[in-house]
N, C-alpha and C positions, 0 to 999 in steps of 0.2 A: 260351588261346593268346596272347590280346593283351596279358595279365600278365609272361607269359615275351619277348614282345619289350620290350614299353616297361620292362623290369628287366634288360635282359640284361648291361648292364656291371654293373649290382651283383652277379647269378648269379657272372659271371667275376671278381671281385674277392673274392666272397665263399667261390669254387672256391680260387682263388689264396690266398687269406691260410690257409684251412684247410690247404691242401699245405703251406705256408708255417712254420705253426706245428708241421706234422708233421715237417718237417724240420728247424727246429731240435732241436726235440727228441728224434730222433731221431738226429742227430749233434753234439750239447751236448756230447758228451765228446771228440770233434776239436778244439773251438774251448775248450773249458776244459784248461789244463793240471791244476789245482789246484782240487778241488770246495770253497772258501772260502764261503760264503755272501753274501759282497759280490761275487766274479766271476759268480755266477749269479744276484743279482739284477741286474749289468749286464750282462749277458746278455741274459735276460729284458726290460729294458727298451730293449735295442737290439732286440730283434726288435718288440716292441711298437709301437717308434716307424717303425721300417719300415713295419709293416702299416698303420700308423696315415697314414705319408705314402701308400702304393698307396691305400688308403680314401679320401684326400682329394683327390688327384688324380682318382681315378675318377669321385667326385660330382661335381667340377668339372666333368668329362667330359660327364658323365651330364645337368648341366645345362647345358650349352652344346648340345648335342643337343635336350633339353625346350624351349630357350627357342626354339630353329632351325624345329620344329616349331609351336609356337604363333606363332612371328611368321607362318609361311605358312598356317595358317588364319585370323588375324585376317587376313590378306590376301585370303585367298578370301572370305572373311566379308564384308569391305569391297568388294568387286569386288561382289559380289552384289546386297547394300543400295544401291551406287551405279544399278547397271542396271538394280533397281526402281523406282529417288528418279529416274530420268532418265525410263522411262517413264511414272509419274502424274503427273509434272510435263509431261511432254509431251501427254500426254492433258487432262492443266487447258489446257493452252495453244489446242488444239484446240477446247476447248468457249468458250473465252474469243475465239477468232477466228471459230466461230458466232455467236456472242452478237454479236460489232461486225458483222457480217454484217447478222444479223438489226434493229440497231439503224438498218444502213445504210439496210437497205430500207424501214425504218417512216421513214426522215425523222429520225431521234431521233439525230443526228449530234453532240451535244456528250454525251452518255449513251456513243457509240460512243467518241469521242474520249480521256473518260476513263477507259472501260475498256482502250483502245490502250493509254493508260500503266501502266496496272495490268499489262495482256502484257506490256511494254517492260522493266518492273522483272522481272519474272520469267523472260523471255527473258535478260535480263542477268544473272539470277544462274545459269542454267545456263551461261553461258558463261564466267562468271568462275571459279566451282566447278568445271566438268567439261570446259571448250575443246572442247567436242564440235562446236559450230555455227562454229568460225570461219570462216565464209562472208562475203567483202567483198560480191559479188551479194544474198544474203540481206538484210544489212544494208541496202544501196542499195534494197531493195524496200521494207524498213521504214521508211526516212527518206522514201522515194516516198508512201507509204499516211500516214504522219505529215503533209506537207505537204498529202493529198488533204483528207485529213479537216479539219485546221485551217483549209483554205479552205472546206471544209462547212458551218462553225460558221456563218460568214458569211450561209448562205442564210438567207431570206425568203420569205411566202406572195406578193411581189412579186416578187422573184428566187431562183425555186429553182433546184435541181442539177437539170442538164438529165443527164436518162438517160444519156448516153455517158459521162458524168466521174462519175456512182454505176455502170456498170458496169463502165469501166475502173478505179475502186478495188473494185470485187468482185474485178472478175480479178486484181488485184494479191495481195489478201486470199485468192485461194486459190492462189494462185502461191508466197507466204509458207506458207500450212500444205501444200502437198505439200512443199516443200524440206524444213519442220521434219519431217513425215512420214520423208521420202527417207532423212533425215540420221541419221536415229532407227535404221531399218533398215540402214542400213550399218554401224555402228555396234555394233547390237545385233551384228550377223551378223560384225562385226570380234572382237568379246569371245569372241563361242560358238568362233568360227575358231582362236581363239590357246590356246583352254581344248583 
């Protein structure tokens, strides 16, 4: 059955040219005064070139349809790949805000720092690639947690980070991964919505 649609202008071209040649030739002698054998081979070569322009129109046809077709699977195709490349990437990002987390609470605050940057480039190329996150809030939390931590670097077993400023950049750091969370699901749930 899927033969007979994705051929169906060639079927119809190929119905057509047959009726086509039946009916020249079956009324050859209306359009010939004089059975000459040069008037019936231009005869024949006008019917020829006829079928021959219905034929190549069709295929025209035929591939502006095939190509119309393939551009909207490569497009579904690509929608997909994206909404998968958006969630592992968003799940790296989640384990990489563990991980400064966890670096926060050991003390290991220049470890923490430069894995921040390491989110920061990756955070930045989903947003360049996919403007999914345009969040100015977002962004203001990340420049907040960029400044906590750089003053981190700082500390000392004579001046450490007093518990309230490593809690308040925890709270910050998870305040960052629910938005990237939140954003994720809105998101995803915007694509499924519009499919």
């Amino acid at each position: 059955m899927n033969i007979l649609k994705d051929n169906k202008i060639r079927l119809f071209y190929i119905m057509i040219s047959s009726f086509g040649i039946f009916l020249s030739y079956r009324f050859s002698d209306y359009f010939l005064n004089d059975g000459s054998n040069f008037n019936r081979i231009s005869y024949a070569g006008t019917v020829i070139t006829i079928i021959g322009l219905l034929i190549t129109l069709s295929e025209v046809f035929h591939s502006l349809i095939i190509t119309k077709s393939l551009q909207e699977q490569a497009a579904s195709i690509l929608s997909d790949f994206k909404e998968k490349e958006i969630s592992i990437i968003t799940h790296e990002l989640d384990v990489m805000l563990e991980f400064i987390a966890d670096d926060i609470n050991d003390g290991q605050y220049t470890v923490a720092l430069r894995l921040f940057y390491t989110f920061s480039r990756t955070f930045n190329r989903i947003c360049k690639n996919y403007t999914q996150y345009n969040n100015n809030v977002l962004r203001n939390k990340l420049n907040s947690l960029e400044g906590q931590l750089l003053s981190f670097r700082n500390a000392s077993t004579k001046s450490p980070v007093d518990n309230k400023s490593k809690n308040k950049a925890l709270d910050n750091l998870m305040k960052i991964k629910q938005s990237i969370n939140n954003q994720v699901l809105v998101n995803e749930g915007d694509a499924h919505a519009a499919k």
